[in-house]
Short mmCIF file of the C-alpha atoms (twelve columns), coordinates in Angstrom:
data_MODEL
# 
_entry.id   MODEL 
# 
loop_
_atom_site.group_PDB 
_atom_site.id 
_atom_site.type_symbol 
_atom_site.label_atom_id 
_atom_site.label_alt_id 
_atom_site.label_comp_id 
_atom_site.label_asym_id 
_atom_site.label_seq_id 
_atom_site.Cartn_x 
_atom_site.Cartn_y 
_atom_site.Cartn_z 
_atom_site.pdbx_PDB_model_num 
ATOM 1   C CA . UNK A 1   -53.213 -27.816 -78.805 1 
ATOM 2   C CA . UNK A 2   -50.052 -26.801 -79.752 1 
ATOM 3   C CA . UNK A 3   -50.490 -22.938 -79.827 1 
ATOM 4   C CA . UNK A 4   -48.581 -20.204 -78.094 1 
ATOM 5   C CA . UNK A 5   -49.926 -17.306 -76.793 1 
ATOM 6   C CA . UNK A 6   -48.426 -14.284 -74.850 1 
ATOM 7   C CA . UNK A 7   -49.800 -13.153 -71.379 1 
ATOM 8   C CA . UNK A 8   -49.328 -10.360 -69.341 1 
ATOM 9   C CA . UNK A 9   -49.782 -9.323  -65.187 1 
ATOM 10  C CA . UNK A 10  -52.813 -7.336  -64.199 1 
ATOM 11  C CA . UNK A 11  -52.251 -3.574  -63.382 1 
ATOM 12  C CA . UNK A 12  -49.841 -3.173  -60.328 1 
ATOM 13  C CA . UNK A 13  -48.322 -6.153  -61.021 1 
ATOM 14  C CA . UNK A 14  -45.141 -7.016  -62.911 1 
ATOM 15  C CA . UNK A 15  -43.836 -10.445 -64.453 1 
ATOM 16  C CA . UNK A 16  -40.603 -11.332 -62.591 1 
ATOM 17  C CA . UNK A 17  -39.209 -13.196 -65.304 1 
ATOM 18  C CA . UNK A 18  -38.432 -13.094 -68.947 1 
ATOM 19  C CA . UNK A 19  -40.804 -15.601 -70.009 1 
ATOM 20  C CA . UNK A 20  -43.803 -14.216 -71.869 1 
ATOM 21  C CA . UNK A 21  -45.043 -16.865 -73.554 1 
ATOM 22  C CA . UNK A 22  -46.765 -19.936 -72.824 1 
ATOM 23  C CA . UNK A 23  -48.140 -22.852 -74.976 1 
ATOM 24  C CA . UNK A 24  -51.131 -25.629 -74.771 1 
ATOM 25  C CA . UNK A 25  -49.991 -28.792 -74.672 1 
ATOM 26  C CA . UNK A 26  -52.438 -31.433 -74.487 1 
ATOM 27  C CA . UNK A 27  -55.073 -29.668 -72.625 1 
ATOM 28  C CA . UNK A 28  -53.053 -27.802 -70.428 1 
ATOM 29  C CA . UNK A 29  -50.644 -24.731 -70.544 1 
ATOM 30  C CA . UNK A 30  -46.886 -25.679 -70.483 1 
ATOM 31  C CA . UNK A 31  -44.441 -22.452 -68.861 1 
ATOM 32  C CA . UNK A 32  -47.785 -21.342 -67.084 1 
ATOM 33  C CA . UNK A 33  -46.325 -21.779 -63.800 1 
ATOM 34  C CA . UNK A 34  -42.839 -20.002 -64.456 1 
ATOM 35  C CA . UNK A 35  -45.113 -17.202 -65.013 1 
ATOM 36  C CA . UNK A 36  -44.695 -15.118 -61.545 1 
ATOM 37  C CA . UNK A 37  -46.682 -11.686 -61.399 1 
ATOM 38  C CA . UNK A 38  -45.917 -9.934  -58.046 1 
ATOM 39  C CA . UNK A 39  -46.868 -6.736  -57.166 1 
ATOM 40  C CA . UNK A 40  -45.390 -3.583  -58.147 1 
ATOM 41  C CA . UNK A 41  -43.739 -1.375  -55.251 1 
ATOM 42  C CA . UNK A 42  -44.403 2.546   -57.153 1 
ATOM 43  C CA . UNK A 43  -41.301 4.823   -56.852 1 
ATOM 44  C CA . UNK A 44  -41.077 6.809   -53.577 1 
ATOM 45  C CA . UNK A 45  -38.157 9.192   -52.285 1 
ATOM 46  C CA . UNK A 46  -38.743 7.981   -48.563 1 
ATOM 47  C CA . UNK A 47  -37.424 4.789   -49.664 1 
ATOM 48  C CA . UNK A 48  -34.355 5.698   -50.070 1 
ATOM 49  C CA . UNK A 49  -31.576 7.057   -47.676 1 
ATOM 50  C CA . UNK A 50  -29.534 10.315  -48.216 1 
ATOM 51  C CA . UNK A 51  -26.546 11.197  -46.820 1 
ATOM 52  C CA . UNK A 52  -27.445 14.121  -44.652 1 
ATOM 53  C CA . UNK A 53  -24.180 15.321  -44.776 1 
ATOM 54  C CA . UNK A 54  -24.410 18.485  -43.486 1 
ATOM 55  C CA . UNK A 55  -26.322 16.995  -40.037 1 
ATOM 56  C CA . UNK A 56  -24.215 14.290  -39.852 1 
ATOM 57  C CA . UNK A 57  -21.477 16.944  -39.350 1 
ATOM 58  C CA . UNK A 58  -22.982 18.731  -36.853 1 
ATOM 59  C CA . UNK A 59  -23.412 15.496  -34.841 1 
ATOM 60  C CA . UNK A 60  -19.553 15.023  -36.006 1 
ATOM 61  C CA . UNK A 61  -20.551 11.495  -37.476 1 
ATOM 62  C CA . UNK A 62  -18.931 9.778   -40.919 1 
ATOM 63  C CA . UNK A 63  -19.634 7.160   -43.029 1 
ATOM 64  C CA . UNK A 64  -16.452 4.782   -43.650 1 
ATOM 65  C CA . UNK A 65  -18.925 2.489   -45.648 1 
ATOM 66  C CA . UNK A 66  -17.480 2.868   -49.475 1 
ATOM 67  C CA . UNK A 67  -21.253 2.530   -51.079 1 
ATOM 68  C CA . UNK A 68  -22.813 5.138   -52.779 1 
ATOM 69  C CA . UNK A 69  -25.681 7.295   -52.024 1 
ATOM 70  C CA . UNK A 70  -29.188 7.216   -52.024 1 
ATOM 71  C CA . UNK A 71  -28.905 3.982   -50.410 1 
ATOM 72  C CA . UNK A 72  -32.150 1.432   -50.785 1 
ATOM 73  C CA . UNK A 73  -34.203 -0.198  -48.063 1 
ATOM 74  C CA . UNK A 74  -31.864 -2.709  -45.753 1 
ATOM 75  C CA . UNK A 75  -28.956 -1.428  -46.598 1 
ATOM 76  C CA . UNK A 76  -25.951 -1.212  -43.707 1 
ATOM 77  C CA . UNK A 77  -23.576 1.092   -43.241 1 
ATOM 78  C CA . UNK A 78  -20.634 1.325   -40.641 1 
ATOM 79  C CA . UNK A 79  -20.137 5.276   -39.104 1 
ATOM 80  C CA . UNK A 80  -17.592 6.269   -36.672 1 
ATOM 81  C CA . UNK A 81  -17.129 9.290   -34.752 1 
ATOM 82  C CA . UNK A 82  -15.342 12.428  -36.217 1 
ATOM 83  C CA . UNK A 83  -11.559 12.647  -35.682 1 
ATOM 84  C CA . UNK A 84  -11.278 14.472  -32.123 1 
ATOM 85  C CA . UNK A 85  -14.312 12.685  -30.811 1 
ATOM 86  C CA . UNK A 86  -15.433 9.431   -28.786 1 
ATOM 87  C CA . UNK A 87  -18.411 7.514   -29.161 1 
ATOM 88  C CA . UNK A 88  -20.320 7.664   -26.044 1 
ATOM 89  C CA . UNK A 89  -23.400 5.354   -26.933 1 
ATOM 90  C CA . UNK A 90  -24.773 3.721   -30.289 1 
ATOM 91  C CA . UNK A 91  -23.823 1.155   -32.501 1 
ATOM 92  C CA . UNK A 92  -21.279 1.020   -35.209 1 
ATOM 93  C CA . UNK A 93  -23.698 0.056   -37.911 1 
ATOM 94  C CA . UNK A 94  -26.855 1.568   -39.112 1 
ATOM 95  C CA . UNK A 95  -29.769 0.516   -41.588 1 
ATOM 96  C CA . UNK A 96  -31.711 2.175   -44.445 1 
ATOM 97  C CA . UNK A 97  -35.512 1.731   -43.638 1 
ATOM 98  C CA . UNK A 98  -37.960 3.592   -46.048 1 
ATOM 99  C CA . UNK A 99  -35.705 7.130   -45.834 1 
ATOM 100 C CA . UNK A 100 -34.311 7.436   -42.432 1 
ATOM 101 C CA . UNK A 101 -31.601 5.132   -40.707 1 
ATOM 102 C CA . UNK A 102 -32.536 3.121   -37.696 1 
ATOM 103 C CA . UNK A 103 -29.558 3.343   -34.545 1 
ATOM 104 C CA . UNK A 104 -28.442 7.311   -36.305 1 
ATOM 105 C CA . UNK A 105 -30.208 9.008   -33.492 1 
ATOM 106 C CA . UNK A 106 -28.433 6.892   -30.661 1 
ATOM 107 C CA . UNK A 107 -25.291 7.240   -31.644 1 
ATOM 108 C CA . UNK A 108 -23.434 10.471  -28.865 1 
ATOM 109 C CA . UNK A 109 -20.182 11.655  -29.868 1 
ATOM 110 C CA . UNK A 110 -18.899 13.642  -27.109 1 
ATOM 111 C CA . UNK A 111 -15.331 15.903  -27.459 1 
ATOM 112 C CA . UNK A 112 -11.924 13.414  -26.862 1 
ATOM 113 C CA . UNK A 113 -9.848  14.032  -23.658 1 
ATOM 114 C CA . UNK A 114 -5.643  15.170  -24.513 1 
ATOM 115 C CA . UNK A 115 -4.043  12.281  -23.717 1 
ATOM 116 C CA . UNK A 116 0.123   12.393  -24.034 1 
ATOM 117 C CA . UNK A 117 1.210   11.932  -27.453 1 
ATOM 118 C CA . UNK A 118 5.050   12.019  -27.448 1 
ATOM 119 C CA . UNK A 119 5.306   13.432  -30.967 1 
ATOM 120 C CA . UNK A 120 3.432   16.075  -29.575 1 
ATOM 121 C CA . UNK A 121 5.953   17.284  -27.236 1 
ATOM 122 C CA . UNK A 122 8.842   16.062  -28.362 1 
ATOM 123 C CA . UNK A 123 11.779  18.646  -28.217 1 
ATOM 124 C CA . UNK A 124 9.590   21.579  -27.046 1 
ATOM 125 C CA . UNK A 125 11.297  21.451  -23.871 1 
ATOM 126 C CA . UNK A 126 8.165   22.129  -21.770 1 
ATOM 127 C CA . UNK A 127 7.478   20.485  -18.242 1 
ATOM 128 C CA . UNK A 128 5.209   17.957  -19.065 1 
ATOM 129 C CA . UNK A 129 6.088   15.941  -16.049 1 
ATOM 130 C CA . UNK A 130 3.489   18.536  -14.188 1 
ATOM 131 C CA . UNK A 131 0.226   17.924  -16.243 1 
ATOM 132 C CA . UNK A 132 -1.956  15.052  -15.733 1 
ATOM 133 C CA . UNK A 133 -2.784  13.430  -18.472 1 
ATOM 134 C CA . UNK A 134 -5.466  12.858  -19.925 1 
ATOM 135 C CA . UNK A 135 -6.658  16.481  -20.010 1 
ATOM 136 C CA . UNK A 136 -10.427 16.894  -20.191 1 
ATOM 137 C CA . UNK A 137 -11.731 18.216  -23.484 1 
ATOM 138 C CA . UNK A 138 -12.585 22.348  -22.118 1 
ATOM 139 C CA . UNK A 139 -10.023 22.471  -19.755 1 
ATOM 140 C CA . UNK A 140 -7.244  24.763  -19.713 1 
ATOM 141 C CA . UNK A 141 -3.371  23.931  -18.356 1 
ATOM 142 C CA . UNK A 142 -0.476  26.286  -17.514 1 
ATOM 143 C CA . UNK A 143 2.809   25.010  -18.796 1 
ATOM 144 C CA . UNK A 144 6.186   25.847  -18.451 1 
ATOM 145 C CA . UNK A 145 10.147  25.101  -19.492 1 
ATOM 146 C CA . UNK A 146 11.899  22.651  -18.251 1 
ATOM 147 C CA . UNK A 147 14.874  23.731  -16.253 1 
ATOM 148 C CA . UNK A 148 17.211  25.978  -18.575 1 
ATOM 149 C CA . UNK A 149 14.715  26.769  -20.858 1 
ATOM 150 C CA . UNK A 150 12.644  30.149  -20.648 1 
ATOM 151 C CA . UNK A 151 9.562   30.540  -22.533 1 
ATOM 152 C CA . UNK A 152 9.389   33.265  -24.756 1 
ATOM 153 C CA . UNK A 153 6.488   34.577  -25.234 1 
ATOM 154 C CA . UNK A 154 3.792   35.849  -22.797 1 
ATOM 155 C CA . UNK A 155 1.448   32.519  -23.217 1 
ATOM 156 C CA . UNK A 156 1.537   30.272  -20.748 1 
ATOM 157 C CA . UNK A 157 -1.875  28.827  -21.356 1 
ATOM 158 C CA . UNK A 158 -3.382  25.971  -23.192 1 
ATOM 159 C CA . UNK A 159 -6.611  24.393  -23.704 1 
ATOM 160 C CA . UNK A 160 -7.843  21.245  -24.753 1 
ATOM 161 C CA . UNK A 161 -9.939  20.911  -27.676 1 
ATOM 162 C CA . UNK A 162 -11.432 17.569  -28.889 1 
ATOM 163 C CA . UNK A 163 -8.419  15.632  -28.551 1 
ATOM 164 C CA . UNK A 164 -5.639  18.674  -29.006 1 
ATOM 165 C CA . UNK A 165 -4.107  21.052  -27.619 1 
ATOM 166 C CA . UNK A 166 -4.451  24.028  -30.628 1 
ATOM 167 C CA . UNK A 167 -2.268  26.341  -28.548 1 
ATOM 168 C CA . UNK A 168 0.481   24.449  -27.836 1 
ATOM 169 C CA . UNK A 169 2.506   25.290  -30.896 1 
ATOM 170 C CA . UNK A 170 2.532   29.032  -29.531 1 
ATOM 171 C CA . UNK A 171 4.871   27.540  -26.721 1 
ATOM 172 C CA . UNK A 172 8.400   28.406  -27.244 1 
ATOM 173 C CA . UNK A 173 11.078  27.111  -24.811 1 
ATOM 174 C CA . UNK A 174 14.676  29.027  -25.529 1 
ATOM 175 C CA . UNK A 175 17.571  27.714  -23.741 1 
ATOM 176 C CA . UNK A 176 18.560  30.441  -21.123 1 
ATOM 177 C CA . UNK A 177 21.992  32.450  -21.897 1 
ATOM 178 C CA . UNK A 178 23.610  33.084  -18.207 1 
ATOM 179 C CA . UNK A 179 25.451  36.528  -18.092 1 
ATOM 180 C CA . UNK A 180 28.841  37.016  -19.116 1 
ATOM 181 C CA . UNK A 181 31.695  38.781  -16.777 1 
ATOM 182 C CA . UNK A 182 32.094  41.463  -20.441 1 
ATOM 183 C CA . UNK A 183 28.392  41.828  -19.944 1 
ATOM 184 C CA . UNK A 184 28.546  43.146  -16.186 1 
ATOM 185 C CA . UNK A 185 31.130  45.647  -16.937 1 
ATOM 186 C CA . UNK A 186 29.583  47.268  -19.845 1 
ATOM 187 C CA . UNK A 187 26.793  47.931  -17.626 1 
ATOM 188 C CA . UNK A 188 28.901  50.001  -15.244 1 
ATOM 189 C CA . UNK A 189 29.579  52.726  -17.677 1 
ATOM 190 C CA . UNK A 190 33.036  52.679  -16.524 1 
ATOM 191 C CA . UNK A 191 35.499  53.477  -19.151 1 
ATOM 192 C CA . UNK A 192 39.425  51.994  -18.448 1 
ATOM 193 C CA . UNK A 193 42.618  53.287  -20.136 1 
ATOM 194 C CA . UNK A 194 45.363  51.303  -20.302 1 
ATOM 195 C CA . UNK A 195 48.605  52.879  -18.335 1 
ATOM 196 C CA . UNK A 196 52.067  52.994  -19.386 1 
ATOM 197 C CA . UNK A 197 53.211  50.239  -16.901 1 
ATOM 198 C CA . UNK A 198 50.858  47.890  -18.425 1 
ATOM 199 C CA . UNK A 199 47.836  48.547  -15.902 1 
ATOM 200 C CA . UNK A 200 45.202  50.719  -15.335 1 
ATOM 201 C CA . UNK A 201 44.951  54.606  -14.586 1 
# 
């Protein structure tokens, strides 16, 4: 009675707490049951989660959840749709378990529809009174000036792309010069002296 000894967990199995020791105490072992051996879980990689970065692009997914990676077992994450694309289906949270991440494979992100975005057009002078919005995400438009304007260049085209229209920066609307009266006589080739009574010859 009164001695202190120092015990250990079989193989595979590790002491939980700091507590090493334990000593007898008339006839019995005081500490012995803050002694907890449970079992050891060995190292594995397919416990943990990567990012998969480079397929999570290609399925135009990101992670807005500010937590490192390799993530362990049960941990949540909240993923959104790339910028240009709409979640179709799947849920806005996904969980680590043993490697891969349960919900990642039903989450669709499918190419955004061009919807009006003033700032877009703003002073660009084009028609936009004759597209309807939204535009589907493929499709292509024809556009043209608003009254008084005259586009410049040969495009006339646009297409949607995930959200944008890439082209539309290639439109150029000028305000229209109308002819001047100076302008229709040069183009007669006519030449006219002045007389010497102040008219013409």
């Amino acid at each position: 009675s009164g001695a202190t000894i120092i015990v250990s967990c079989d193989d595979g199995y590790k002491n939980q707490l700091a507590l090493d020791t334990i000593t007898c105490r008339s006839g019995s072992f005081f500490g012995l049951d803050s002694i907890v051996c449970a079992r050891e879980i060995p190292p594995h990689p397919n416990y943990e989660c990567e990012g998969f970065e480079a397929d999570w692009k290609n399925r135009n997914i990101e992670n807005i959840t500010a937590i490192p990676f390799p993530l362990i077992t049960g941990t949540n994450i909240t993923v959104r749709c790339t910028d240009g694309y709409n979640r179709q289906s799947g849920p806005d949270t996904i969980t680590c378990v043993e490697g891969s991440f349960t919900g990642l494979d039903d989450i669709t992100c499918t190419p955004a529809d061009c919807s009006f975005i003033e700032a877009d057009w703003k002073d660009r002078n084009i028609n936009t009174t004759a597209i309807l919005f939204p535009v589907s995400s493929g499709a292509t438009i024809i556009v043209s000036c608003v009254d008084g304007y005259k586009n410049k260049l040969a495009l006339d085209a646009i297409r949607c792309r995930s959200g944008s229209f890439l082209e539309l920066n290639d439109i150029v609307c000028a305000r229209e010069i109308p002819p001047q009266p100076n302008d229709e006589l040069q183009t007669t080739g006519l030449v006219f002296e002045k007389g010497k009574n102040g008219g013409t010859d």
